[in-house]
N, C-alpha and C positions, 0 to 999 in steps of 0.2 A: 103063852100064845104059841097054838102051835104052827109049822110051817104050811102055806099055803100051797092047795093041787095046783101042777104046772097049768098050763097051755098044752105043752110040748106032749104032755101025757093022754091029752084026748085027741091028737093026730096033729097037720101040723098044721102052724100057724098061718087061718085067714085073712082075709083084708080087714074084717071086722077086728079082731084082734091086733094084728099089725097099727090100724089108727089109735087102737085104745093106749097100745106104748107109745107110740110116736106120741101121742095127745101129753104123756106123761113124764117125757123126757123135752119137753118144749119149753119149759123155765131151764137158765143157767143154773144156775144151783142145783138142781136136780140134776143135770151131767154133772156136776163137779160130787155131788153126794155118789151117781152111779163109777166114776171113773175111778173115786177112791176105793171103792167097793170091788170093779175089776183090779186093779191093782195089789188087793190085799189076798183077792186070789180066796180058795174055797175055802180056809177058815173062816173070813168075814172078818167083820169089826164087832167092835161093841158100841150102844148109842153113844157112850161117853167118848170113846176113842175118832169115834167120827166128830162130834162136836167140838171137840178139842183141835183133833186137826180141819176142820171148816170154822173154825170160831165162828160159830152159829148158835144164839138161843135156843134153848133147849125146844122150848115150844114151837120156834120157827120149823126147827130139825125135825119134830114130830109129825107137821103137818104134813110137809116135801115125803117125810118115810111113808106115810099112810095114802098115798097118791102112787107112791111107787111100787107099794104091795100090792095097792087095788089090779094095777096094773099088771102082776105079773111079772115085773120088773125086778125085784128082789123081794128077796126071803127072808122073814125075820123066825127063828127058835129061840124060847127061853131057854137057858142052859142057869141053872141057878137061881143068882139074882141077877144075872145079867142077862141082856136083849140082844143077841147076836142078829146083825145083819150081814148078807151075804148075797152077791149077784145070781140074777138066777141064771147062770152060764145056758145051761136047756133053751132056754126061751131067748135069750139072746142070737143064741145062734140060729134059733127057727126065724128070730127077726130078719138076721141076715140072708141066709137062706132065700125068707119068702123075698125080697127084694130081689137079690140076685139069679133067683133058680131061671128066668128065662130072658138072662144076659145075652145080647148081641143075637136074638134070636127072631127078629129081623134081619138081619144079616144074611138068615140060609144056616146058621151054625150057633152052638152052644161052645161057651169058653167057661173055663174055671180062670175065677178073680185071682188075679197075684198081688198077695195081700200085703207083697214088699215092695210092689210099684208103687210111684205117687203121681 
């Protein structure tokens, strides 16, 4: 299988596309499969290494992954015999983006998010 065209690469990320992640990050499990995926950072995982760490059915795991490609949301490459998954960092950040780009702009002014506030 090979890796699916971004979002990010046909300009950036619309409202249309913005619901279609949000739609697909909306089951817990599916952040818990994306967060492990952020975490593991641009090598990715393997199906097996995420099922192992989500002790999740394989076929459960299958479904959740195939929701989150549709999406845009991660990347799967076969590299061998293995199925590497990997966030698609691109489109993550154009999610961010599109949500933040017109922060506090009511206000009268544009701020950049400090992303070590809470």
């Amino acid at each position: 299988m090979e890796s699916k065209t971004l979002k990010m690469q046909d300009g950036p990320i619309g409202p249309d596309d913005a619901a279609e992640m949000f739609a697909a990050l909306g089951a817990p499990v599916r952040l818990s499969i994306l967060r492990a995926l952020v975490r593991a950072g641009q090598p990715g995982m393997t199906v097996g290494a995420l099922q192992e760490r989500l002790a999740m059915p394989a076929s459960t795991l299958s479904h959740h992954l195939r929701a989150l490609v549709q999406a845009d949301v991660i990347t799967q490459e076969r590299e061998g015999r293995s199925l590497i998954c990997r966030a698609a960092f691109p489109n993550l950040e154009g999610l961010a983006a599109f949500l933040l780009t017109e922060c506090c702009a009511d206000q009268g002014e544009t701020r950049k998010v400090d992303r070590d506030a809470s």
